[in-house]
N, CA, C and O of each residue as an XYZ file, in Angstrom:
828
protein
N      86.643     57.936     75.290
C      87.994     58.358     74.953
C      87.976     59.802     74.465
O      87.365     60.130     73.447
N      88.606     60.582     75.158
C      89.292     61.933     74.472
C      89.650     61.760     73.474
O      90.426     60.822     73.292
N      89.140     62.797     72.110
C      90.480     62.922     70.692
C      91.124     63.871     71.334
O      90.793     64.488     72.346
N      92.484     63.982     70.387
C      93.131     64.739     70.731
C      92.378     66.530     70.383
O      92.794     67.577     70.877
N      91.670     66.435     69.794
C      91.020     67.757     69.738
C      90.692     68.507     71.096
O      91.030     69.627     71.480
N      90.013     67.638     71.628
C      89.241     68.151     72.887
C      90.448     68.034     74.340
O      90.208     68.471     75.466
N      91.932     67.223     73.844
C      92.076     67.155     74.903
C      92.522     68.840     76.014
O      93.003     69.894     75.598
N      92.219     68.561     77.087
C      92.508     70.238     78.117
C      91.262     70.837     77.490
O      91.011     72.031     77.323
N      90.696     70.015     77.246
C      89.410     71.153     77.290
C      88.501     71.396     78.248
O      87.970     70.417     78.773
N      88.073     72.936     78.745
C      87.741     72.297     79.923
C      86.353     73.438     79.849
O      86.430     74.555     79.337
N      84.862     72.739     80.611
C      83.748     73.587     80.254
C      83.614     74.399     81.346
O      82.661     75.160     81.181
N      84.354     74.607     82.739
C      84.032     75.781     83.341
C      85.221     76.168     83.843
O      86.231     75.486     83.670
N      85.223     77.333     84.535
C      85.998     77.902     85.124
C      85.763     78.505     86.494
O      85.423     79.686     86.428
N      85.862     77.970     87.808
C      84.757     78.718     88.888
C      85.515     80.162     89.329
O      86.583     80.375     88.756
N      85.112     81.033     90.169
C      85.252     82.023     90.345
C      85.976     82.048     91.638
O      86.142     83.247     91.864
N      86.457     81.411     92.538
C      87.503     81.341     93.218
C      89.031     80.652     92.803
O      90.150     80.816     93.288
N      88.552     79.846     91.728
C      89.937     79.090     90.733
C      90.228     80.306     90.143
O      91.440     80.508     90.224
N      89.599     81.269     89.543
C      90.372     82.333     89.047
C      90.922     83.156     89.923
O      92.056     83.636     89.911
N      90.097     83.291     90.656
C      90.600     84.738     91.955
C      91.792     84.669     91.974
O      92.659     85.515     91.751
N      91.852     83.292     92.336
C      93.582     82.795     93.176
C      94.618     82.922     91.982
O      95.696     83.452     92.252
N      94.362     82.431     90.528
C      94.877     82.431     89.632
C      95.461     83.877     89.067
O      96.544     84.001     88.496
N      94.579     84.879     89.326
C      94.309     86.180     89.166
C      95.702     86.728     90.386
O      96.724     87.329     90.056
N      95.412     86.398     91.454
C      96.527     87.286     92.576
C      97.686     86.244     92.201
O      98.648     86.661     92.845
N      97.966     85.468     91.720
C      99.448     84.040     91.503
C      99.640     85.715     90.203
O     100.366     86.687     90.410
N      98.990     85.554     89.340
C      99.894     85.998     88.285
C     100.322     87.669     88.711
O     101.386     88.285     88.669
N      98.968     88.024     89.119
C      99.300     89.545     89.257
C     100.845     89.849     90.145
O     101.699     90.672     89.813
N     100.885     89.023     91.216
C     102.410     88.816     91.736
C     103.650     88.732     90.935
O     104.684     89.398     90.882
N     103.166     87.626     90.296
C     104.613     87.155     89.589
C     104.922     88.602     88.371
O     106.044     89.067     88.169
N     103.952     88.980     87.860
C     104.201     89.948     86.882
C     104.370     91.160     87.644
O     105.367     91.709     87.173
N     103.922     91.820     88.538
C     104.513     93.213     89.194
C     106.344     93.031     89.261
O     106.868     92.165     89.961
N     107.133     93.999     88.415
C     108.267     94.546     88.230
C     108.911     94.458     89.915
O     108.298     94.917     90.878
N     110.090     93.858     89.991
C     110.677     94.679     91.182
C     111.422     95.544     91.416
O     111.800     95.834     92.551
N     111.746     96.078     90.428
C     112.277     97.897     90.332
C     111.550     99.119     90.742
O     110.955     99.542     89.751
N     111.368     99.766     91.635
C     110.511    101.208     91.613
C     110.030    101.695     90.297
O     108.909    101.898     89.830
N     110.824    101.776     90.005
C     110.636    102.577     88.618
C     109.608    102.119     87.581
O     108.851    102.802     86.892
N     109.817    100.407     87.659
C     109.381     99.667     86.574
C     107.768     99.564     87.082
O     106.830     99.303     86.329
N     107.660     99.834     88.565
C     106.518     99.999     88.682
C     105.229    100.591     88.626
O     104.040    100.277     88.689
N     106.261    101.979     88.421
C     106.131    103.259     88.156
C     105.026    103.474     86.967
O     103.914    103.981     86.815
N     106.177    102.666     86.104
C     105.923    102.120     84.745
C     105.011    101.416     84.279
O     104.623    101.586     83.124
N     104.475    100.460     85.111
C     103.767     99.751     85.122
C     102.204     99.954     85.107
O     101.410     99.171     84.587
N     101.726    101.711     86.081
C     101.135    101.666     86.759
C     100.240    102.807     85.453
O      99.066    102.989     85.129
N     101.315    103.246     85.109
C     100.919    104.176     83.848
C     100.501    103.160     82.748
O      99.555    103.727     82.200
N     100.648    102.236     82.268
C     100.555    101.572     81.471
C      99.536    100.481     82.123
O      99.852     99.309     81.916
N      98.566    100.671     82.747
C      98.093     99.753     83.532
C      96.834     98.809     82.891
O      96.335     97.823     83.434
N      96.544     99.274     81.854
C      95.448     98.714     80.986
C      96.147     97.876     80.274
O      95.408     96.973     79.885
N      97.135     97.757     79.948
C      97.984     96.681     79.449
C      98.534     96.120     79.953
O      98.925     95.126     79.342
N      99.000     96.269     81.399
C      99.541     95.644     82.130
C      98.872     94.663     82.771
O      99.588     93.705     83.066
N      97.516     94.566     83.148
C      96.542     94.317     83.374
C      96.109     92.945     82.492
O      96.234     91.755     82.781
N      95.561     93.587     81.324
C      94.854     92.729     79.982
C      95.848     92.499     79.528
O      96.160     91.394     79.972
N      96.552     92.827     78.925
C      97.733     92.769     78.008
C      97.580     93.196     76.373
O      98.459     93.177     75.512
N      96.223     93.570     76.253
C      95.383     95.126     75.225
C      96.670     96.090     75.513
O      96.908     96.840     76.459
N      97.612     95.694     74.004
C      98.640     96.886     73.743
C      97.397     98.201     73.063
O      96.445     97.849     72.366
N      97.695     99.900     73.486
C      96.783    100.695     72.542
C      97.838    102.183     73.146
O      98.723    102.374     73.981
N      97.253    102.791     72.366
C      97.977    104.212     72.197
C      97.363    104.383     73.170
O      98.354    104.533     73.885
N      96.278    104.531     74.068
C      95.488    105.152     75.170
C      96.191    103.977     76.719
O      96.715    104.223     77.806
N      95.883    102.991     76.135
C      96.118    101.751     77.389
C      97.615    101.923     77.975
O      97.802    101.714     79.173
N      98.633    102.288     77.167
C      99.822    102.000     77.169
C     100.620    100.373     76.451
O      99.841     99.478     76.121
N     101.761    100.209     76.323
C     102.364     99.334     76.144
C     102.981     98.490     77.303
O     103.547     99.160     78.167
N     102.971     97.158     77.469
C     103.649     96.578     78.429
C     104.078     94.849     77.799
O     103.347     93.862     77.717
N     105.340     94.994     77.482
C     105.558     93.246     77.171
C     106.753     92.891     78.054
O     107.357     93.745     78.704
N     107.002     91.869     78.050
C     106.524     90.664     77.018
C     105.101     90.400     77.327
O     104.707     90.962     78.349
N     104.268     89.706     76.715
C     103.213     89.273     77.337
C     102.701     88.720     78.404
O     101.755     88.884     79.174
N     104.125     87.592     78.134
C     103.968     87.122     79.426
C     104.144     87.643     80.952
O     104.401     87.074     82.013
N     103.988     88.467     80.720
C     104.458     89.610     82.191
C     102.871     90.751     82.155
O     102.601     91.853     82.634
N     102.315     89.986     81.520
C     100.848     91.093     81.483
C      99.930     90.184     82.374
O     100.150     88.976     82.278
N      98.961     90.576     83.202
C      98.546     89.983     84.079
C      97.367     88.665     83.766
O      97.374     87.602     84.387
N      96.437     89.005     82.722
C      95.212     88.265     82.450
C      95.842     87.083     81.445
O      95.406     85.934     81.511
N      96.943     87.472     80.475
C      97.601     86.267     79.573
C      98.186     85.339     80.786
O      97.905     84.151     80.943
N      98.835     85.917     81.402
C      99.226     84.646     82.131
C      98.328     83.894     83.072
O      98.362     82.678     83.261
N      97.445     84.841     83.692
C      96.473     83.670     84.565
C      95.819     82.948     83.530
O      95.618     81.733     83.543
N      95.503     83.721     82.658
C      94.845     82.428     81.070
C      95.866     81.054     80.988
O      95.425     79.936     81.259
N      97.078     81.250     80.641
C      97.700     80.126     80.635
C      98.060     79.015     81.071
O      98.300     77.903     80.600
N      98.056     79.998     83.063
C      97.659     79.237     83.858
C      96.353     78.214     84.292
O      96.361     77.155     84.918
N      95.398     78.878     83.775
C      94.195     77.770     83.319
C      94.335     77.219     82.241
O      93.440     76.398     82.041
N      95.360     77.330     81.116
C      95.413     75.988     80.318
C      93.980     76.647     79.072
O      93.318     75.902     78.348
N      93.842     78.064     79.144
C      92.928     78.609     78.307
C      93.668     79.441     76.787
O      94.846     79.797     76.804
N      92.571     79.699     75.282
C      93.101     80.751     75.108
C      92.155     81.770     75.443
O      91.021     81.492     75.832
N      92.741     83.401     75.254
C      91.868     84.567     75.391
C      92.295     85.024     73.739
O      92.853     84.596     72.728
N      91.616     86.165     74.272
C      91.045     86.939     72.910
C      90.704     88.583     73.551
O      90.286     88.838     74.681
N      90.970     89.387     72.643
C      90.913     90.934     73.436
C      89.718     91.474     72.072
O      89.864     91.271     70.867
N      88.709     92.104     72.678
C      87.585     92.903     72.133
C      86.409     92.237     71.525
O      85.502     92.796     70.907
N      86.581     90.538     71.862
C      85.734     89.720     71.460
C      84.504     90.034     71.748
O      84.207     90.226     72.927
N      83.681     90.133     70.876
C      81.603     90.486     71.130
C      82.516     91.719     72.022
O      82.625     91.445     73.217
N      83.137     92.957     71.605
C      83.572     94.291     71.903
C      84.078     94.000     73.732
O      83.873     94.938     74.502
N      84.546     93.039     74.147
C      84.737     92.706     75.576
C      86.032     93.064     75.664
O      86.590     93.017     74.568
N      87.051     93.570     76.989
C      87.793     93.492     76.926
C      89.033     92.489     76.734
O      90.162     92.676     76.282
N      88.295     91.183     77.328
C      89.065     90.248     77.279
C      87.873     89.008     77.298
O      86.870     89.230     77.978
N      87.954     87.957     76.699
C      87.180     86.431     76.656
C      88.290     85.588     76.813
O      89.403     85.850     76.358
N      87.947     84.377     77.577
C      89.003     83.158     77.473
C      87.662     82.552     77.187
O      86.477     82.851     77.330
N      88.546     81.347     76.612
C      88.109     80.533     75.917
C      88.653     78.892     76.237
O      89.836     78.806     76.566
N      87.940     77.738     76.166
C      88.539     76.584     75.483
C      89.362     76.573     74.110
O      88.996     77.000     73.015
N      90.889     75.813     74.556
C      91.653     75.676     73.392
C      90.528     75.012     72.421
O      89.647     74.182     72.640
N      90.992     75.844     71.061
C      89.745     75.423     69.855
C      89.987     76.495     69.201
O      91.120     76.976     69.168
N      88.923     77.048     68.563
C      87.801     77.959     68.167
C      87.523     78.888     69.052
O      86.827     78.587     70.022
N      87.946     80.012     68.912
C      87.170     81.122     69.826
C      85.743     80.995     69.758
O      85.321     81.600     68.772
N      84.717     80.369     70.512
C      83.787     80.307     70.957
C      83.227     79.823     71.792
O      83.859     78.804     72.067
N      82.172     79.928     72.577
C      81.797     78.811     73.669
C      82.253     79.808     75.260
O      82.641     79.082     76.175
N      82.219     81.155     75.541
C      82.839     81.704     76.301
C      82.940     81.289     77.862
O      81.909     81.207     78.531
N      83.778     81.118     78.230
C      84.422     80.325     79.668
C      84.253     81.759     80.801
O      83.475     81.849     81.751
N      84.999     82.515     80.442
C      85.162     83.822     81.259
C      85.112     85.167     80.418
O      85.824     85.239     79.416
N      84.484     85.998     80.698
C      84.504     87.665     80.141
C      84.754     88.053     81.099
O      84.301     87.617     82.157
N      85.523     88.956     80.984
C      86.484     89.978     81.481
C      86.232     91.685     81.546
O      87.187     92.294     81.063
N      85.645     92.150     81.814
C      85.736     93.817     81.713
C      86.798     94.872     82.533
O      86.510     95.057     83.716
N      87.443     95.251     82.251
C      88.602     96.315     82.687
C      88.176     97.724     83.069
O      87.642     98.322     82.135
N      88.258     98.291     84.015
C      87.764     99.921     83.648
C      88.819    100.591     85.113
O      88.742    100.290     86.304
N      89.711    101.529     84.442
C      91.308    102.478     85.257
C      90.260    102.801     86.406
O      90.371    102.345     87.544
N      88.922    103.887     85.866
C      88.305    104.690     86.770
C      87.047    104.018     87.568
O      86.271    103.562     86.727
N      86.675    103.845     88.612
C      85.746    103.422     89.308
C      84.492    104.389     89.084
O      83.424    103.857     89.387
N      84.444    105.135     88.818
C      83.421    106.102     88.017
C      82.896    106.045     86.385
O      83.513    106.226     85.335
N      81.344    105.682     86.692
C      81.243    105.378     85.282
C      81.129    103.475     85.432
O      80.419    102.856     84.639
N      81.578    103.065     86.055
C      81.640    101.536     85.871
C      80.201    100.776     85.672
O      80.092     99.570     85.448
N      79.125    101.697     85.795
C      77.640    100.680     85.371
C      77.910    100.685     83.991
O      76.833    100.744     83.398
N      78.878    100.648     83.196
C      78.389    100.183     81.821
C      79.241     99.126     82.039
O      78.809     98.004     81.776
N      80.081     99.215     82.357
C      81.053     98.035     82.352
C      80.027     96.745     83.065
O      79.969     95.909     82.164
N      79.458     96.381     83.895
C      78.358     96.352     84.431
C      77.825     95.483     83.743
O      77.871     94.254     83.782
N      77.103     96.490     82.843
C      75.948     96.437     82.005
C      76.274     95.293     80.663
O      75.723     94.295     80.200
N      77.274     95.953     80.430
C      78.200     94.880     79.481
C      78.767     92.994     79.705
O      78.975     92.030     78.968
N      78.821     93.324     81.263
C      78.962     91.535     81.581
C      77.999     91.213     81.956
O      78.061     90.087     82.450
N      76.604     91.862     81.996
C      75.180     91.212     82.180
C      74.654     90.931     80.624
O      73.670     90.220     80.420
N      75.354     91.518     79.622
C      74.551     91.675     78.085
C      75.495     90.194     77.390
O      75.844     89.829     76.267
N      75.576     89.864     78.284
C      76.167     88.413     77.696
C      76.600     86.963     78.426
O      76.925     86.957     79.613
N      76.573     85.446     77.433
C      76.442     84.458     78.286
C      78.043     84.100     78.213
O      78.749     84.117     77.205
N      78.465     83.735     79.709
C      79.462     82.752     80.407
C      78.659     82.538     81.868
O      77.759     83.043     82.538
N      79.671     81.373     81.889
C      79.580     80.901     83.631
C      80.502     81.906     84.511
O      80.269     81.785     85.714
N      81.233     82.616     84.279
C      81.995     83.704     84.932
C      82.245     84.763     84.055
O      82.581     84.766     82.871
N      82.026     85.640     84.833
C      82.186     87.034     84.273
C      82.793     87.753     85.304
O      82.347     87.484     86.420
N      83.468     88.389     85.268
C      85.119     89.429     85.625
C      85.051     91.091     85.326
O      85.351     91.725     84.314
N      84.479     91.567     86.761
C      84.657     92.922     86.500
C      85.609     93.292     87.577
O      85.621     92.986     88.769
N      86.898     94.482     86.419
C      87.831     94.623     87.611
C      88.654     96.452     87.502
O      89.222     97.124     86.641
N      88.311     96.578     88.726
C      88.588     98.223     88.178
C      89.274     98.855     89.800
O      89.120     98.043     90.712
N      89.931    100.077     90.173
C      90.899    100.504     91.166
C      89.743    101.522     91.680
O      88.719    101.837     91.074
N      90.275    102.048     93.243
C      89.533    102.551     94.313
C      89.975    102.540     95.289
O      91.097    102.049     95.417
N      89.207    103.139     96.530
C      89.849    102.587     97.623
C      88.460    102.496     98.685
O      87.348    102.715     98.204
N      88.562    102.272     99.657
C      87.116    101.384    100.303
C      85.949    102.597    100.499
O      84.992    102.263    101.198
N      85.939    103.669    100.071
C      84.443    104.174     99.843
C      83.959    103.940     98.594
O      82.764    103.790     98.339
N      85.310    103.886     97.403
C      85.064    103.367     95.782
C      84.357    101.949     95.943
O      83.508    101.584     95.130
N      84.794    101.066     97.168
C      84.192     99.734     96.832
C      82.572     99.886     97.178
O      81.685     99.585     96.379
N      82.335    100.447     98.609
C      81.178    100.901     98.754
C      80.215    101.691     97.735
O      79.026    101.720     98.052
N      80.531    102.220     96.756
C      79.878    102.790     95.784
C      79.760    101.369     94.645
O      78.700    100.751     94.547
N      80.613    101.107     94.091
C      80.737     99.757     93.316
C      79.868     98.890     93.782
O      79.046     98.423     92.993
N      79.860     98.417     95.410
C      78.538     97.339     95.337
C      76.868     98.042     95.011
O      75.953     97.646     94.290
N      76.995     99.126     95.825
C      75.451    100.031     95.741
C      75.116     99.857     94.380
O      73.985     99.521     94.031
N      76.298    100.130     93.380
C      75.923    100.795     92.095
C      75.569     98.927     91.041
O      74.874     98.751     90.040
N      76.653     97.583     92.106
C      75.502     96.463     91.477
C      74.487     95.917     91.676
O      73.881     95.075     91.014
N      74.137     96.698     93.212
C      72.708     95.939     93.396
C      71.922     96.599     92.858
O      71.114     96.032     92.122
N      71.865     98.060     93.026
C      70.733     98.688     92.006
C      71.127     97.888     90.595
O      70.220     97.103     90.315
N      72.097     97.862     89.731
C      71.233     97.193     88.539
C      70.979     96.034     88.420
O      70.350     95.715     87.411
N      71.251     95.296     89.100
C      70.823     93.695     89.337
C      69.405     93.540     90.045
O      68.803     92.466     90.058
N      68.942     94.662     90.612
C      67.507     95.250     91.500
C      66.812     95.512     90.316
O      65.747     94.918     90.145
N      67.215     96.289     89.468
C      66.604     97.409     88.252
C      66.646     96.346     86.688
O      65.570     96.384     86.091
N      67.538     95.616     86.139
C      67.927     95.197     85.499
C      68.127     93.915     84.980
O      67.744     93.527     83.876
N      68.809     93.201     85.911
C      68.805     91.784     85.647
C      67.962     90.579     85.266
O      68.042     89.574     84.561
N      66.946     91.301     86.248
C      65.527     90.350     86.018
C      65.144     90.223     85.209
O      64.242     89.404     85.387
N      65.203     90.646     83.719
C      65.251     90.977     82.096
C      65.794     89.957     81.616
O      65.300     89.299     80.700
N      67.148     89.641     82.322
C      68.266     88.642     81.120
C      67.794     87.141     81.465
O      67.916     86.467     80.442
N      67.394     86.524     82.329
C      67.364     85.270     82.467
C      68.372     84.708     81.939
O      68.541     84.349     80.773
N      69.128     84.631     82.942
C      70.450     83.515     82.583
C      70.288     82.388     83.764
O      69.530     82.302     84.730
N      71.398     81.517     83.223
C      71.557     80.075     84.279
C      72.007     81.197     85.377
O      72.711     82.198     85.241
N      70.932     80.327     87.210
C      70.944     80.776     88.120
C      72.467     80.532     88.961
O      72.771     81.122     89.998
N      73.174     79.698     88.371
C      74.429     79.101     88.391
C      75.704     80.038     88.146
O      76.830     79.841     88.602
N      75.305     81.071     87.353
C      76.126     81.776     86.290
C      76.890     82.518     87.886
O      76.352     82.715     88.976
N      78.595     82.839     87.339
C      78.914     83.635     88.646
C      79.969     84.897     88.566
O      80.891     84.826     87.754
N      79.841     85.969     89.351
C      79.916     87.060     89.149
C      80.788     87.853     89.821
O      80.313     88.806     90.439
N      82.068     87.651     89.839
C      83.769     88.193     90.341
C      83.633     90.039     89.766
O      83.497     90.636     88.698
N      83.825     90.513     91.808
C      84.292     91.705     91.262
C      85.486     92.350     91.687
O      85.308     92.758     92.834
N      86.737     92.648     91.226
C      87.985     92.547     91.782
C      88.326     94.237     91.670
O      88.390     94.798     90.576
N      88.549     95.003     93.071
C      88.679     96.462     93.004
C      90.551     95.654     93.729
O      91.007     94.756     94.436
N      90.973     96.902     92.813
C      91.892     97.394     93.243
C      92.502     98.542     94.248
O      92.180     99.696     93.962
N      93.387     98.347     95.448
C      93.273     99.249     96.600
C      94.862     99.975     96.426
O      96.001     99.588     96.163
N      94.383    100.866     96.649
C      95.999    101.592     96.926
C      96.209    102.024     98.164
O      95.580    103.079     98.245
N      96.867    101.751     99.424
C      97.086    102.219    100.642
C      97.982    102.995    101.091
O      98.724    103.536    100.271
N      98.154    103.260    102.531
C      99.636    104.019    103.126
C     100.871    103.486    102.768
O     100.688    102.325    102.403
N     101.915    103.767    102.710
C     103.290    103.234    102.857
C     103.347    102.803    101.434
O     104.187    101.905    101.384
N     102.805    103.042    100.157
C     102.779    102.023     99.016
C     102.557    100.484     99.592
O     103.459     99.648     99.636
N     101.125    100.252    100.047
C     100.614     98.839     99.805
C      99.889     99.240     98.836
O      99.465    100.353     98.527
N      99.761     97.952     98.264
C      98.726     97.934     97.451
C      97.840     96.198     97.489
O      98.339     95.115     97.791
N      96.633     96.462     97.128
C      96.311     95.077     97.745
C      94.936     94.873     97.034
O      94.543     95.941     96.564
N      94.206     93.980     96.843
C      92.953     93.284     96.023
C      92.117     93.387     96.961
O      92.674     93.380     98.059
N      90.664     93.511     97.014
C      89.308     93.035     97.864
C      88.265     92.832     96.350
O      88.035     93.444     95.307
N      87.853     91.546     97.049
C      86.795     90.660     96.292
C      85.622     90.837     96.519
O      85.472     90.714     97.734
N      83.860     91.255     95.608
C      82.992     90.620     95.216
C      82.675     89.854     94.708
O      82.813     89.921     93.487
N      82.069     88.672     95.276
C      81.988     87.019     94.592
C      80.514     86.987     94.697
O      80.253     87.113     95.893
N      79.205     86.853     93.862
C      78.149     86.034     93.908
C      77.701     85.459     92.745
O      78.334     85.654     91.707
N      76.276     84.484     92.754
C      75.893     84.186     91.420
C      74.511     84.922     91.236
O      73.926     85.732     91.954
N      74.223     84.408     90.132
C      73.127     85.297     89.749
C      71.817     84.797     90.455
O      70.800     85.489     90.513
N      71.940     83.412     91.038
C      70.194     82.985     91.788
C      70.199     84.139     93.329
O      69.269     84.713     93.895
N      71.655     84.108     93.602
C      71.813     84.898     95.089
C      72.065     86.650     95.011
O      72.194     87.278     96.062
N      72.128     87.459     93.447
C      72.578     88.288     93.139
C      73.772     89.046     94.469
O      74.063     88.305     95.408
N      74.148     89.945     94.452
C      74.774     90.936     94.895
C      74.367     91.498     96.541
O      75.030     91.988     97.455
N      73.085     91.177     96.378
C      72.541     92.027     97.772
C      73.400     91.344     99.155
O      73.751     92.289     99.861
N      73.645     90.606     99.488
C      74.458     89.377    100.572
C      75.365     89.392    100.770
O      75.935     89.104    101.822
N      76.024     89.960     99.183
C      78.008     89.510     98.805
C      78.285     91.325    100.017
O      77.634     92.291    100.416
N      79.672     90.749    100.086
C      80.902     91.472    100.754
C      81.928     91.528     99.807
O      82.059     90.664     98.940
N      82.726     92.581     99.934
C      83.803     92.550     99.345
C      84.722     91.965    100.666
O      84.443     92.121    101.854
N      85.906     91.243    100.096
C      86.850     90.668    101.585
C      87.843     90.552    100.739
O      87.719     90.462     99.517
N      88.799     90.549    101.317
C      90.384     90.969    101.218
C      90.482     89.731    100.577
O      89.827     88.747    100.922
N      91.746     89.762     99.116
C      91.940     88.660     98.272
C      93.555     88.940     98.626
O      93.981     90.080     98.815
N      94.436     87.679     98.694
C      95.448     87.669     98.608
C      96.642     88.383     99.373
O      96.282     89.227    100.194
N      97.929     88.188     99.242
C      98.446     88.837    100.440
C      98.716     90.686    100.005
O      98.604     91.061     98.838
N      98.987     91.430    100.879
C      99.236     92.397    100.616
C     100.521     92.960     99.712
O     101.376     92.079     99.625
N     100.830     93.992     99.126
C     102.227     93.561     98.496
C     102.598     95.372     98.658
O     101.886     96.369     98.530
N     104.060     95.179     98.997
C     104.298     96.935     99.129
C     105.404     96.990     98.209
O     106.299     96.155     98.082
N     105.218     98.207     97.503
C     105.258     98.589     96.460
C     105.884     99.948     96.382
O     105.186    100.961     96.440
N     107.130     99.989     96.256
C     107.315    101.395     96.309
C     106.911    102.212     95.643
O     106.710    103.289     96.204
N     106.561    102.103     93.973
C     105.943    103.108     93.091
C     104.498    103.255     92.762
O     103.878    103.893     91.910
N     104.140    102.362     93.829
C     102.445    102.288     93.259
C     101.878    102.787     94.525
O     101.184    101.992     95.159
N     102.042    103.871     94.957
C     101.093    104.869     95.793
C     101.325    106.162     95.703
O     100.624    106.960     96.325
């Protein structure tokens, strides 16, 4: 029998249940005003995480921020700067026991720390997600197999553990659109592809 403590508690989270969870919310929360998108796009570290900061920008309600609501949608809570992360979800409880880490980064340059940071710690999914466009993704995988080549072999984690990398694309005409890195750590990086996540969405203020 479940107590009611534990009930919705749940011990994993796989990395295609989020993906999908991830493009459901990012939809529903993109503004349909130009403007608001505008808005949006400047404020995108909050729009994103939902990390209000003088640097990130402001974006509420919350529920219109992208990572609170796919959290909710898994029936999780999060937490912003947890063990200095951008974002942790969690099992309803106690912030502890980490389900998913999250790392954020505007610039695709610079991203091996971000990197470095969801290898320096334990979940079954870890979430790195940052904007580009397909030579940025091509640099982004190079730059995880070298440290998963150079690096990883150090941490010994469960070979199970799995490893979402979500670039953001900006195209012609204002599309804008997701491509996915998905592997785990027994198969590292060297194999994975990035491949198109979700439908495309055009956007008048976001190109």
């Amino acid at each position: 029998m479940i107590s009611s403590a534990n009930k919705g508690f749940r011990a994993r989270v796989d990395a295609q249940e989020f993906l999908s969870t991830f493009i459901e919310a990012f939809t529903d929360c993109v503004p349909d005003k130009p403007l608001d998108q505008i808005r949006s796009w400047k404020s995108l570290t909050a729009f994103i995480t939902g990390k209000q900061s003088k640097n990130g920008g402001y974006w509420e309600p919350i529920e219109k921020c992208v990572l609170p609501r796919a959290a909710k949608r898994l029936g999780l809570k999060y937490q912003h700067e947890y063990l200095h992360l951008d974002l942790v979800l969690f099992p309803k409880g106690d912030p502890w026991g980490n389900l998913v880490v999250v790392e954020h980064e505007n610039q695709i340059e610079g991203f091996g720390e971000e990197i470095e940071k969801l290898m320096s710690v334990l979940a079954p999914l870890k979430v790195g997600i940052t904007y580009g466009n397909a030579e940025g993704g091509s640099t982004l995988q190079a730059t995880l197999q070298r440290y998963f080549r150079g690096r990883h072999p150090s941490i010994h984690e469960a070979p199970e553990t799995e490893y979402l990398f979500l670039l953001g694309l900006k195209g012609n005409a204002g599309i804008w659109g997701w491509k996915y890195l998905l592997f785990n750590a027994r198969r590292g990086p060297d194999a994975a592809e990035f491949k198109e996540a979700g439908k495309e969405l055009h956007l008048e203020g976001w190109h």
